[in-house]
C-alpha positions in Angstrom: 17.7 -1.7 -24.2 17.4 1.7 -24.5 16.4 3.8 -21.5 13.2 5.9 -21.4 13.8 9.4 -20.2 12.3 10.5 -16.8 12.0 13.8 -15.6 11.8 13.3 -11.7 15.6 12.9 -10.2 14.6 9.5 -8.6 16.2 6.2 -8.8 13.2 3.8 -8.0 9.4 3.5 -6.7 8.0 1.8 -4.1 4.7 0.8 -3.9 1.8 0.1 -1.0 0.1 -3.1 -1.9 -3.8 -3.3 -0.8 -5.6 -0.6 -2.0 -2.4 0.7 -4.1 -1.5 -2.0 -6.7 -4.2 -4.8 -6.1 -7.7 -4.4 -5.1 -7.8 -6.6 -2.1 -10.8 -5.4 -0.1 -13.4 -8.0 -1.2 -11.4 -11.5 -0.4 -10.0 -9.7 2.4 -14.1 -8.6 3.4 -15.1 -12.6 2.7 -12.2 -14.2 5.0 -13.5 -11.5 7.7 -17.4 -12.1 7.5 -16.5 -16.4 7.3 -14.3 -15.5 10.8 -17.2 -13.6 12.8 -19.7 -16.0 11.5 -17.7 -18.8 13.0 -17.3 -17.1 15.7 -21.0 -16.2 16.5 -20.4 -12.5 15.4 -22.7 -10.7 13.4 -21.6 -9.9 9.6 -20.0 -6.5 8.5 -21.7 -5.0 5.4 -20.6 -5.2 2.1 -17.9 -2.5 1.9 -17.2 -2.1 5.4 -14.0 -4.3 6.0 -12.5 -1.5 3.1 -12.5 1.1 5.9 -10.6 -1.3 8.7 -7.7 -2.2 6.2 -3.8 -1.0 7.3 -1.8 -2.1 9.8 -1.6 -6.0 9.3 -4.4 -8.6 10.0 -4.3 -8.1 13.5 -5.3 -4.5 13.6 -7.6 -5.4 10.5 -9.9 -8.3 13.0 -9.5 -5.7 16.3 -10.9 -2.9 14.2 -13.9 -4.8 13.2 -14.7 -6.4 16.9 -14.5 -2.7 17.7 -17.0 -2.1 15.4 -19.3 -4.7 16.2 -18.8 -3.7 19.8 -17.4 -7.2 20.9 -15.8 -7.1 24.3 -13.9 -9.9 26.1 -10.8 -9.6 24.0 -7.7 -10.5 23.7 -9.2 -14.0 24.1 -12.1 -13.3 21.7 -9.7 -11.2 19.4 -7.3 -14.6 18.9 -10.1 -16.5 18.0 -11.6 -14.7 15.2 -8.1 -13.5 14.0 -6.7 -17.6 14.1 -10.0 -18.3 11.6 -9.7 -14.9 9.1 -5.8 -15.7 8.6 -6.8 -19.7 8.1 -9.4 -18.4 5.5 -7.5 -15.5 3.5 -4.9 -17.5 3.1 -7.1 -20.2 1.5 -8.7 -17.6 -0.8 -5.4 -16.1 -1.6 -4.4 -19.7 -2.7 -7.5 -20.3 -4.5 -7.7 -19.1 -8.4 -11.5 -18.3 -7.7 -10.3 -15.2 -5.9 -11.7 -11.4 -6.6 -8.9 -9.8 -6.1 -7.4 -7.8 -9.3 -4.8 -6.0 -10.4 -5.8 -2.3 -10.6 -6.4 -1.2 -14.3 -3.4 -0.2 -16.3 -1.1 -1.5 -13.1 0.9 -3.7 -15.8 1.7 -1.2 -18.7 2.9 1.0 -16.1 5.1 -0.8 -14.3 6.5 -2.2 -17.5 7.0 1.6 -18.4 9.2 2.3 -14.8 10.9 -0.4 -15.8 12.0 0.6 -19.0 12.7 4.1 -17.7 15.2 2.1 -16.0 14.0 2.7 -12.4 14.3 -0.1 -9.4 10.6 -0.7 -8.0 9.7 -2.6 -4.5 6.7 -3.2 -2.6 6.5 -2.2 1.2 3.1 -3.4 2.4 2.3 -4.3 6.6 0.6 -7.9 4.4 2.0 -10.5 6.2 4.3 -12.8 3.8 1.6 -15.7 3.8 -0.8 -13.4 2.0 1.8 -11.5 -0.1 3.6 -14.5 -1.6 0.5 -16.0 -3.3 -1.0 -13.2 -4.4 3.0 -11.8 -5.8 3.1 -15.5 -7.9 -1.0 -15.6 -9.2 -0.5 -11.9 -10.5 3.4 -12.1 -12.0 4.0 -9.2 -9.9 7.4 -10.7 -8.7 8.4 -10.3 -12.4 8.8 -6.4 -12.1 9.8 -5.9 -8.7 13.1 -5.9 -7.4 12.4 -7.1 -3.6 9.7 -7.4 -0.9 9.3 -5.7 2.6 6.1 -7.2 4.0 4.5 -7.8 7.6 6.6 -10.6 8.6 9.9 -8.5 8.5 11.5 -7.9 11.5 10.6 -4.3 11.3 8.2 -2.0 12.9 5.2 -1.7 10.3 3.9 1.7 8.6 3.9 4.4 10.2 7.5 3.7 10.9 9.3 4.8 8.2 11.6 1.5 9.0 10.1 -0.6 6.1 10.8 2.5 3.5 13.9 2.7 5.0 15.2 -0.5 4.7 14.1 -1.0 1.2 16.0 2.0 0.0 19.4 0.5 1.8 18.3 -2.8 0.2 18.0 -1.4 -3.3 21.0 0.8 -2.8 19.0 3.8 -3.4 18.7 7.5 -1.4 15.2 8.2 0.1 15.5 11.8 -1.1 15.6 10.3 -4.8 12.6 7.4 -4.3 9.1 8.0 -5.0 6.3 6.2 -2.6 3.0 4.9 -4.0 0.6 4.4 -1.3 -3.3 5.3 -0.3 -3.3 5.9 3.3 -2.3 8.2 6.3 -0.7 5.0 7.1 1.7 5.3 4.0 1.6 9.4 3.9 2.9 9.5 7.3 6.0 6.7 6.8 7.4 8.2 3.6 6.8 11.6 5.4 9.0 10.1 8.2 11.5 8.7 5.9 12.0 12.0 4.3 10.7 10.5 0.9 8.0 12.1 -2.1 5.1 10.1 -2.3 2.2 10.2 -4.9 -0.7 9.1 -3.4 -3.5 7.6 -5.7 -7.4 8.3 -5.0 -8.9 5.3 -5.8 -7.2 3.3 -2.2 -8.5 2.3 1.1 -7.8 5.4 2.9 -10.8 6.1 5.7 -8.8 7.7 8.3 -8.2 10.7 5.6 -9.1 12.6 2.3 -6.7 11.3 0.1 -6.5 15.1 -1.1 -5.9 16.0 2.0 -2.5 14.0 2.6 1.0 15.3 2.5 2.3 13.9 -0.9 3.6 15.7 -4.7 0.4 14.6 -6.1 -3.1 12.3 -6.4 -3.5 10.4 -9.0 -6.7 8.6 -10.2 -5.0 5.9 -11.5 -1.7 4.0 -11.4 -1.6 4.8 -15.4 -1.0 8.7 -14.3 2.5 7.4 -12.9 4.4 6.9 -16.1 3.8 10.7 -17.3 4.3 12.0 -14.1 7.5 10.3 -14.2 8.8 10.6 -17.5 6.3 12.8 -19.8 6.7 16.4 -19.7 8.2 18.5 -17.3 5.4 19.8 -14.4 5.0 21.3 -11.1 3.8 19.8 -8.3 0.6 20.6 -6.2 1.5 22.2 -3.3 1.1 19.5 -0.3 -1.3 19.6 2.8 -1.2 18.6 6.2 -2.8 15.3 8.0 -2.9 15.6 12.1 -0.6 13.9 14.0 1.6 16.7 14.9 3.4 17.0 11.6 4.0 20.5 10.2 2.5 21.1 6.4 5.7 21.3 4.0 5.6 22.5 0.6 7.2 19.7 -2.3 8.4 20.6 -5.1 10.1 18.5 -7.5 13.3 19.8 -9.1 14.7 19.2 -12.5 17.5 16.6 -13.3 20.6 18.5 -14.1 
């Protein structure tokens, strides 16, 4: 097969899952609601479980008793959380599901592949919810390996999962580009000493995407396989998100 020419001196791409390759938010929304209903709760509106997303299914069902200003946790907390995972992982079984792939997510990860680039997913999903959704959508087809919730690693913001995908994949985190959509993501490949791209379209709340510290925000996953391998281009100059973490300028250099 003959290798597509790329102009970034990377070696592989990892990828962020909700928000990033699969548009999650409205089964993940559904599962939530049926929880708190069970539960007594009052619904979240349409839209709302988008914002509480990162950070595993824990965080997610915390965030939105927080929201709803339910108290008597961590009793209350186990409860709804035992219910959402029991439902999302029946709609992530279920064929009837709204979950979809982003547009143009296929084409371009057929592209990195051809460019003869290794690609991962690192996503704080727990395995249970991954592993469906990885079969229903072929996605195991492109990617080389896995790191999800259930690893025995700290979760994003730790750079950890990045970190360990790289050594898994035999691959330098200097020369491997991240594709997330959160402060969440920003902040581990930022850790990991990694470029990320993030894309604009994600289920970041806690942050502009624009105002994030990666090489560029893209509108769509489609963007990826120029930016990669189309013609030569320099790099926005990249922000700051609080947390303590000086701005940096990134720059991407040429391949020799």
């Amino acid at each position: 097969m003959q290798v597509m020419p790329r102009n970034l001196p990377i070696d592989a791409v990892l990828f962020d899952l909700d928000g990033t390759l699969l548009h999650t938010s409205p089964d993940i929304g559904n599962a939530l609601n049926r929880a708190l209903a069970e539960n007594g709760f009052p619904l979240l509106a349409p839209g709302v479980a988008q914002t509480l997303i990162g950070g595993g299914s824990e965080i997610l069902v915390d965030r939105a008793l927080t929201l709803l200003g339910v108290e008597a946790r961590p009793a209350t907390l186990d409860l709804v959380l035992r219910r959402y995972e029991t439902c999302y992982h029946q709609i992530c079984r279920d064929g009837d599901q709204l979950t979809r792939l982003y547009p143009g997510a296929e084409a371009t990860l057929d592209s990195l592949r051809e460019m003869g680039l290794k690609l991962g997913v690192v996503t704080n999903k727990e395995s249970r919810f991954v592993d469906p959704l990885m079969w229903r959508f072929g996605l195991q087809t492109w990617f080389d390996m896995v790191v999800d919730g259930d690893t025995r690693l700290p979760r994003k913001p730790d750079p950890e999962p990045l970190l360990h995908a790289c050594e898994a994949l035999g691959v330098n985190p200097a020369h491997t580009l991240f594709v997330g959509d959160s402060a969440t993501d920003a902040l581990a490949a930022q850790a990991a000493g990694m470029p990320m791209v993030c894309v604009s379209y994600g289920y970041s709340s806690d942050h502009p995407v624009s105002e994030l510290p990666c090489l560029r925000v893209i509108d769509s996953i489609s963007e990826l396989t120029e930016l990669i391998g189309g013609p030569s281009r320099k790099w926005r100059r990249a922000t700051r998100i609080d947390h303590g973490i000086a701005a940096q300028e990134m720059q991407a250099s040429q391949p020799n």
